[in-house]
N, C-alpha and C positions, 0 to 999 in steps of 0.2 A: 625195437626188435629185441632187444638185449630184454627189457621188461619183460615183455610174451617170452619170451624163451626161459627167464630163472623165475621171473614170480606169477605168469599167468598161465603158465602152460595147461594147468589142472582143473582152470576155472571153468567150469558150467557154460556159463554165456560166449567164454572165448572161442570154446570148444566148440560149441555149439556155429556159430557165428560160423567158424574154420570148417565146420562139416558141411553146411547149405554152401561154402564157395567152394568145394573140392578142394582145398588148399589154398594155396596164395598163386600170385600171379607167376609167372617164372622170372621177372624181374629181382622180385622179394624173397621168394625160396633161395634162389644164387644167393641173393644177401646174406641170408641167413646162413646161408653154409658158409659163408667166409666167416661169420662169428666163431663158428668153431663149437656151438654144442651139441654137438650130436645127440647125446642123450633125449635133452629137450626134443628136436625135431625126431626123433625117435620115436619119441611119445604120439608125437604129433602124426606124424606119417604112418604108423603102424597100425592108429586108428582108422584116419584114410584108408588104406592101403586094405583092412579089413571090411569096411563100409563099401566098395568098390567090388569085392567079390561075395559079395552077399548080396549087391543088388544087379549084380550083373553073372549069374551063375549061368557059364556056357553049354549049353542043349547039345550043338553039336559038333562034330571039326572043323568046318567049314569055314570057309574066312569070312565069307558075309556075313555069318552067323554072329562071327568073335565080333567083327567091326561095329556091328547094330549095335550088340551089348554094350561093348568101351564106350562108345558114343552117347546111346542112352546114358549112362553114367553121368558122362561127363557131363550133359545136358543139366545135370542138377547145380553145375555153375554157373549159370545163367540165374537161379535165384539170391543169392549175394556176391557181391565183389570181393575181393580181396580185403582183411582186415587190416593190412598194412596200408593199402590204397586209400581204405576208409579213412584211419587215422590221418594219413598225409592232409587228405582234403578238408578234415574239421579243425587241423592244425593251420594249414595254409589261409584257408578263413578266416581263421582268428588272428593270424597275420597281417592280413590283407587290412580290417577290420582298426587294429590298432596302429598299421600305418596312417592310414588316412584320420584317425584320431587324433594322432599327432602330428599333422600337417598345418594344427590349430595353434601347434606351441612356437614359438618365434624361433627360440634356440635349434630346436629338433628341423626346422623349414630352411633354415639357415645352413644346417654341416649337410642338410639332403644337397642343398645347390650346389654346396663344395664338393661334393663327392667327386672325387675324377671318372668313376665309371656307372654309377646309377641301377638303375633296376635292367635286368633282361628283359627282352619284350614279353614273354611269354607273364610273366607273371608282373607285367606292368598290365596287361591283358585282364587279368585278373585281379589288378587292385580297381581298374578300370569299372569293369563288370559289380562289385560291391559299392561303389562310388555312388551315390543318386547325385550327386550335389555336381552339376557344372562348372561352377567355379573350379572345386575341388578337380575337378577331371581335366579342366583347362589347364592349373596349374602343374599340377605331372606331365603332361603332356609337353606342355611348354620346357620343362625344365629335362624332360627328356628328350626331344630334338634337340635342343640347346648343345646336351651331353652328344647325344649320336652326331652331331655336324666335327665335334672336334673330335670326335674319333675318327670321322671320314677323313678330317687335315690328316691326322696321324696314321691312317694308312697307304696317305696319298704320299707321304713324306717316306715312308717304309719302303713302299713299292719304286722308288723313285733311287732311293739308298740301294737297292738292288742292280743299279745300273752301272755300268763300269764307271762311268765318268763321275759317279759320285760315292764309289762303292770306300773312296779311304775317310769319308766324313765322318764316319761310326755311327751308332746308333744312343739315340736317347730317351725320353719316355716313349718315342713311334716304335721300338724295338720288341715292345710286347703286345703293339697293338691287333695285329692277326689273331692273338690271342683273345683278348676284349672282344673285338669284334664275334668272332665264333659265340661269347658266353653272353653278350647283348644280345644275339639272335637266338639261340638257342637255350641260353641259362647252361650254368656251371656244368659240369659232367657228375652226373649220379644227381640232381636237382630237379627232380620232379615237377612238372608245368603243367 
C-alpha cells in the first residue's frame, strides 16, 4: 500500500486498474487511511470521485432517480476487484506455492513440525487447494491435526485453570491459548484468508 500510494499512485495501469474497481474495498481504503497520505489518496479519490459524477449526472430530485444513478455507478465495480485484493492473492499464491516447495527440504519440514502453533486453517485451506500432490497434502494435514489436538490439551488445561479449585495453579504456555485458538481458526487479525 505504502508503494501505490508514494510510487504508483500516477501510473497509467494503476489508475486505470483503480478506476474499473471504483476504488478499493472498504477494508483497504481504511488501511490506507491509517497510512496517513492523504495527498496520495487524494489523487486517487478526486479522480473517483470526478469519474462518479460524470457518469452518473442527476436528471432530477427525486431519490429514485439519485439511487438508480449512485447505483449504476457503482455497478461499474463489479468489472475489477480491488487492487489491493489482487495483489494479496498473487502474493498469497506465491506463498502457498513456495511453502509446499519446501516441504521437500528436510531442515525447512523439520522447524514446520516444531512449530508450536502452525498455519491457521484458512490458509492451510489454501496451501491445500495449490497442493496436487497427496502425499504432500497428507503431510500438512497430519502435522496440523497433530498441532490442533495439543492446542485442544491447552485450552482444556486453560478452561479448567478457570475453576476455583484450581484457579491458584497459574497459567503456562495454556495461558495464551484462547488466543491461538481464535488465530488457528480464523488467521491473525488484519491476515487476509
Amino acid at each position: 500500500m505504502d508503494d501505490l500510494l508514494y510510487e504508483n499512485v500516477n501510473d497509467p495501469g494503476v489508475r486505470e486498474h483503480i478506476r474499473r474497481s471504483a476504488g478499493f474495498c472498504n477494508k483497504h481504503a481504511w488501511q490506507m487511511h491509517k497510512i496517513g497520505d492523504g495527498f496520495g489518496l487524494g489523487i486517487i479519490y478526486e479522480d473517483l470521485l470526478r469519474i462518479v459524477l460524470e457518469k452518473a449526472p442527476v436528471r432530477d430530485d427525486s431519490s429514485a432517480s439519485i439511487k438508480k444513478e449512485l447505483f449504476d455507478v457503482r455497478g461499474i465495480q463489479s468489472k475489477c476487484s480491488c487492487i489491493v485484493c489482487d495483489q494479496e492473492k498473487t502474493i498469497e499464491k506465491q506463498y502457498c506455492s513456495l511453502f509446499i516447495k519446501s516441504l521437500n527440504d528436510p531442515e525447512f519440514l523439520a522447524q514446520y513440525r516444531n512449530a508450536v502453533s502452525g498455519l491457521c486453517f484458512p490458509h492451510i485451506f489454501s496451501i491445500l487447494k495449490e497442493s496436487g500432490a497427496d502425499e504432500t497434502q497428507r503431510t500438512i494435514v497430519q502435522i496440523e491435526m497433530d498441532k490442533a489436538h495439543t492446542l485442544l490439551d491447552e485450552l482444556r488445561v486453560f478452561v479448567k485453570k478457570h475453576d476455583y479449585r484450581f484457579e491458584k495453579e497459574g497459567f503456562g504456555s495454556e495461558g495464551n491459548s484462547w488466543i491461538r485458538a481464535i488465530e488457528k481458526l480464523a488467521g491473525k487479525e488484519g491476515i487476509p484468508s
